[in-house]
N, C-alpha and C positions, 0 to 999 in steps of 0.2 A: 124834730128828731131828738129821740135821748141818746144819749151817746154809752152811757150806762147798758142800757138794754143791749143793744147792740155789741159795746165790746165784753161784756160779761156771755152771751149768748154763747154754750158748745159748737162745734165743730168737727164734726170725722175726720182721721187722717188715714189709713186703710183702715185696718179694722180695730184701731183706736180710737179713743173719743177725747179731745181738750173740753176741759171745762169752761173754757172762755178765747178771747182772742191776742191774746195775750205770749206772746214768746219772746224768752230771755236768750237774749243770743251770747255764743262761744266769746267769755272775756277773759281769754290769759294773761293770771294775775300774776305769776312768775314765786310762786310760793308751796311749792313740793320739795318735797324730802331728798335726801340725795339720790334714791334710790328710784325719782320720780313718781313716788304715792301721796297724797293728801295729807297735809297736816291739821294741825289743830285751825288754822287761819281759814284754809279749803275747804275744811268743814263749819265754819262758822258762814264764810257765805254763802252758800247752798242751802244750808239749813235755813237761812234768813229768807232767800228763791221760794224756798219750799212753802214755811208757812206763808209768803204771800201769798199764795194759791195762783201760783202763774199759770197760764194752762199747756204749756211746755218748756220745758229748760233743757239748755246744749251744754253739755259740760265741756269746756272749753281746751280748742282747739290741742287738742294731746296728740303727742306725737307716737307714730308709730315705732322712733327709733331714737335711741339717745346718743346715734354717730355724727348724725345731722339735723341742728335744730337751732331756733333763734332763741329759745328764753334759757340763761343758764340753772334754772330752777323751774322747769317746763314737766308738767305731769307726761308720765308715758303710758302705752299700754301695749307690756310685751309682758311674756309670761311670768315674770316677777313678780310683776302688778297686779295677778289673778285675784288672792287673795285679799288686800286691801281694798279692789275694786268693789269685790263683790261685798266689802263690809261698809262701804261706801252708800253703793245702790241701794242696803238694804235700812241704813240707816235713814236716809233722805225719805225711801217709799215708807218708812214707819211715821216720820212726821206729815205726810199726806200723799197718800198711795194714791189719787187721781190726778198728779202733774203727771203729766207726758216723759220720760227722762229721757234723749237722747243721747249719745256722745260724738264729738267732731273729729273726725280722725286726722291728720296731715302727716304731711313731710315739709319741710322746712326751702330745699333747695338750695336755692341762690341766695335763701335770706339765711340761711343757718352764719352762726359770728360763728369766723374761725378762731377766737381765741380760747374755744372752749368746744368745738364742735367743726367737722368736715363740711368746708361750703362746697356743693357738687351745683350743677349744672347741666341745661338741656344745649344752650347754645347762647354762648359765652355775651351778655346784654352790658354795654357796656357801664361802665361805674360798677360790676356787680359780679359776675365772672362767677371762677369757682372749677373744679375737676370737673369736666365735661363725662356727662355719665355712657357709661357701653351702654348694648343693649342688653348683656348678662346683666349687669350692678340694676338696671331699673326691671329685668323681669324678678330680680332677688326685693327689690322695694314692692314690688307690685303681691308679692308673696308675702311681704310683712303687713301691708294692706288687708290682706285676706287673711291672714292669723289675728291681726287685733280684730277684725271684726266679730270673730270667731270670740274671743275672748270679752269683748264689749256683753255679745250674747248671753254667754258662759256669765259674765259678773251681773245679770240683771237687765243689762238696760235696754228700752224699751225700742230703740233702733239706732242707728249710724246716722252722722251726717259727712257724706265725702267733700273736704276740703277742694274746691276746682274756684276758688276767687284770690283774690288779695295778693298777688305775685308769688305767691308757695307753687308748690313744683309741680302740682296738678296743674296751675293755669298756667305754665311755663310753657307746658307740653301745648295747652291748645290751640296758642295763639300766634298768629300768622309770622311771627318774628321765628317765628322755628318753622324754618324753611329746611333744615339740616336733611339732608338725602337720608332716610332711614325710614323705621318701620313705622315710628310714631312722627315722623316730621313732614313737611314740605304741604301734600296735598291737605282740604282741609276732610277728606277720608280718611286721611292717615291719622291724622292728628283727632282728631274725636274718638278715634277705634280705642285707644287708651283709657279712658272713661269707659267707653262700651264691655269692653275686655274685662275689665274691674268690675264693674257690676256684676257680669255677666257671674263673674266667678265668685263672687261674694253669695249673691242670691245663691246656685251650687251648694254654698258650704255651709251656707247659714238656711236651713229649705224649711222655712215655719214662715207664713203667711203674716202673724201678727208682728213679727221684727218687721220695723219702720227701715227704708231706706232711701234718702234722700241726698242732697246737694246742695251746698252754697254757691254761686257762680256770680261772678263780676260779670253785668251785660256788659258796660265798657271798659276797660280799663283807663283809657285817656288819655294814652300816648303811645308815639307810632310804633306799630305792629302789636299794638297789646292784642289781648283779647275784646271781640266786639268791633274792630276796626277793619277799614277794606283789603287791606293791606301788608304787607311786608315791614313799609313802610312808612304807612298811613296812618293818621289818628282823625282819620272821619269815623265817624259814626258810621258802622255797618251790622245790626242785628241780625245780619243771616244766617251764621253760626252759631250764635248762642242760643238761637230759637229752635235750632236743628238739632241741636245738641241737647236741649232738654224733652222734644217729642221725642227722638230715640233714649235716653233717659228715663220716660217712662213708659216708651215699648217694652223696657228692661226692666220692669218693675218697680222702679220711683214713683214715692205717693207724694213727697212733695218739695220744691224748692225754696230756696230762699234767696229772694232777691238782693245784691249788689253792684258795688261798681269800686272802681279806682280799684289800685296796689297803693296802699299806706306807704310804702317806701318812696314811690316817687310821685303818687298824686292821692295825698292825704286828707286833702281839702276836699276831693269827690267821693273818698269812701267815710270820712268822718269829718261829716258839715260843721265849718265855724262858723261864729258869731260874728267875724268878720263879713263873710260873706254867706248869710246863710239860705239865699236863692238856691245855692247847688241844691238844695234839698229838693226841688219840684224837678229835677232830672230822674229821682227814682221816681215819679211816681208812675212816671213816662218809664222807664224799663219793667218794673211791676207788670203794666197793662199791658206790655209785650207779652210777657210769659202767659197771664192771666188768659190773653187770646185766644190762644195758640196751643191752649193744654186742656184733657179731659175735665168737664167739671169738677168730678169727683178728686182730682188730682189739687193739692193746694200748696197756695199761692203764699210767701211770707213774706213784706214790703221791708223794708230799711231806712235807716235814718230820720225814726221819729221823733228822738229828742232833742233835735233842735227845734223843735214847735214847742218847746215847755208852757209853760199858762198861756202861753201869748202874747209874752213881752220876749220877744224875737228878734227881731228889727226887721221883720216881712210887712212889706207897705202894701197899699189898695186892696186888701183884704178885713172881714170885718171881724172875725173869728179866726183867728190861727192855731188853736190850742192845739196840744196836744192829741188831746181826748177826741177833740171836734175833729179834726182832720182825719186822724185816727179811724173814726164811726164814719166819717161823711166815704172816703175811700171804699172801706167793703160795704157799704150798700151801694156805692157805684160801680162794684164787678172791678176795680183798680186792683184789690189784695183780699186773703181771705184773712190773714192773722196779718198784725204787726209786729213788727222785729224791735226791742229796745236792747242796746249795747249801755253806754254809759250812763242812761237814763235808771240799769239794772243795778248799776251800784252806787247811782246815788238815793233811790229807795226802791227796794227788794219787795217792797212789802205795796206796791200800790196797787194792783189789784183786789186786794183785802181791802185796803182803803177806801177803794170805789164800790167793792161790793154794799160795804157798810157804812155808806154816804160822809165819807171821811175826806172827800175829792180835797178841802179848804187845807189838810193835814199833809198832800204830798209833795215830798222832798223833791222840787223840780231839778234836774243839770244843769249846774248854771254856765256849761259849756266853758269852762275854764281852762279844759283840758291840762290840768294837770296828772290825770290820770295817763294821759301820754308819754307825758316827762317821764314819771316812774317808770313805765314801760321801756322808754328808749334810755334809760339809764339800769336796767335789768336789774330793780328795786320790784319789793313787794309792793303788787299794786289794789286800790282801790281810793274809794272816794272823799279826799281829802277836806273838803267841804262839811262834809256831816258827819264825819267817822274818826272821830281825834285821833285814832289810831293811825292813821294814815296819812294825817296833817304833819303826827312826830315824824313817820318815815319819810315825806317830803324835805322839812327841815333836813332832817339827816344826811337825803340823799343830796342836798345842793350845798350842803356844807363842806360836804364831802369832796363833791366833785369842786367845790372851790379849793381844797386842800391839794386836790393832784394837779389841778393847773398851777398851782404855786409851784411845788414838788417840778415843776416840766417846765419852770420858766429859768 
């Protein structure tokens, strides 16, 4: 097997074509303007995405609304944004008009900081809380849904990905902890129609066959009642609704999904594998093939959590190959995924696909899963990867300097 051929090898996704298999997943870096448009920073990464020739990138996770939201410098996309957006998309498709460009839409939720932003809520999860939303405030969300995507369209880009993983307020709605008597809660009829509903009306308003429209979804979330669980108040493993949930999904016009798992807030270590323990990785490969099953051929499949395989110095034992690359390739010729999904592995080098095109493989920048790229996140510092990118090694320094200062300041 070359691993080469394979993940360099195109891909359909409706009536798009990737150049390879290769996808850059939604990594919000927390570095927009006040006004939540791109800056010089936002455009340096992207631009860097771009000429790697990835064969799709998610421009990351932008909110549709700057009342409720977790990054206090988190891109938006409301009518303010038209302009910049579209001077955005147009810049990126100038440096290589055959990447895929999606954008990822959310709502924040439960996870919106109130120190800066309204935390609402489906149904109050405890440690986490928040204004418990009517059903007017979420048909009015459900409508700013449908205007950003309107405007994604409008600036260019080549389709939406609806946020329903990682405890944002899509997967709030789906998951069996939201038993709340209502239109979106209790049965799990009820609670998928929310999704359906939103499609339904997006596809409506956005009505061109070549706009992509897809879904990120946690199969598990990994704790009781999350999503993917049997329960209320269960944290078994139950795939019957997230698999139902992506066939009607693409009854509704979804060409493809992206496989995840956990809520980063309370099970980190299942949506973004450490080195610690980095077995949790072969539990996607296992929700993957779920989806993979279960869905039109034509419909494609985007696995997670690849770069904790870096070269192969991992710490995955009785295996003889663990790279990257290898697992990578060995995966979609076993029908497990069609593309593979890199998050941290994106910003610690932009550029490996290029690399691999032009037998440079000895040249890329592996994650050395340090996760400091989290730090900055959870301290709502500009983030990227601090390892290779001096720029972001200072912002490091800075930020723990910093936050040593205010613990002083508090004692």
């Amino acid at each position: 097997m070359d691993p080469r051929k394979v993940l360099l090898s195109p891909i359909k996704i409706g009536n798009r074509t990737c150049p390879n298999r290769f996808f850059m997943q939604a990594m919000e870096c927390n570095d927009a303007d006040t006004e939540g448009n791109p800056t010089d920073l936002t455009y340096q990464r992207y631009e860097n995405l771009f000429r790697g020739q990835s064969g799709m990138v998610s421009l990351e996770a932008i909110t549709i609304t700057d009342k409720s939201r977790s990054r206090k410098n988190q891109l938006t996309i409301m009518p303010r944004n038209i302009k910049p957006l579209t001077n955005f998309v147009q810049k990126m498709k100038e440096i290589n008009p055959e990447t895929v460009f999606i954008f990822q839409l959310t709502h924040s939720g439960e996870l919106s900081k109130s120190d800066f932003s309204r935390k609402v809520c489906i149904k109050p999860l405890p440690g986490y809380g928040g204004d418990v939303l009517s059903e007017e405030e979420l048909d009015r969300i459900m409508e700013e849904f449908v205007l950003s995507a309107k405007i994604a369209y409008e600036a260019g880009a080549d389709g939406i990905d609806l946020k329903l993983c990682h405890g944002y307020l899509g997967s709030q709605i789906l998951r069996p902890y939201n038993d709340r008597p209502w239109k979106y809660g209790g049965s799990w009829e009820n609670r998928r129609q929310f999704a359906f509903d939103l499609f339904e009306r997006i596809k409506r308003e956005v009505n061109d066959s070549n706009f992509l429209i897809g879904a990120k979804i946690s199969a598990w979330e990994g704790f009781p009642g999350g999503f993917g669980t049997a329960g209320s108040d269960s944290p078994v493993i139950d795939l019957t609704e997230p698999i139902d949930l992506i066939k009607g999904l693409e009854e509704r016009g979804a060409s493809f999904f992206i496989q995840s798992a956990g809520s980063p807030s309370i099970t980190i270590s299942l949506t973004q594998v450490d080195k610690r323990a980095p077995y949790f990785a072969y539990l996607h490969p296992t929700f993957s093939k779920a989806f993979r099953d279960n869905l039109k051929p034509e419909t494609v499949v985007i696995g997670s959590n690849y770069s904790v395989y870096r070269d192969g110095k991992n710490g995955l034992f009785a295996v003889e190959d663990s790279s990257l690359l290898t697992v990578a390739a060995k995966n979609i010729l076993n029908g497990v995924t069609d593309m593979i999904g890199l998050g941290r592995q994106s910003l610690a080098d932009p550029l490996l696909p290029l690399k691999l095109s032009e037998g440079r493989e000895e040249e890329i920048n592996y994650c050395t899963l340090c996760d400091n790229c989290l730090e900055l996140l959870i301290q709502q510092s500009q983030i990227g990867c601090s390892t290779y990118n001096k720029y972001y090694t200072e912002v490091l320094v800075n930020t723990r300097q910093e936050k040593g200062k205010l613990k002083v300041s508090h004692t």
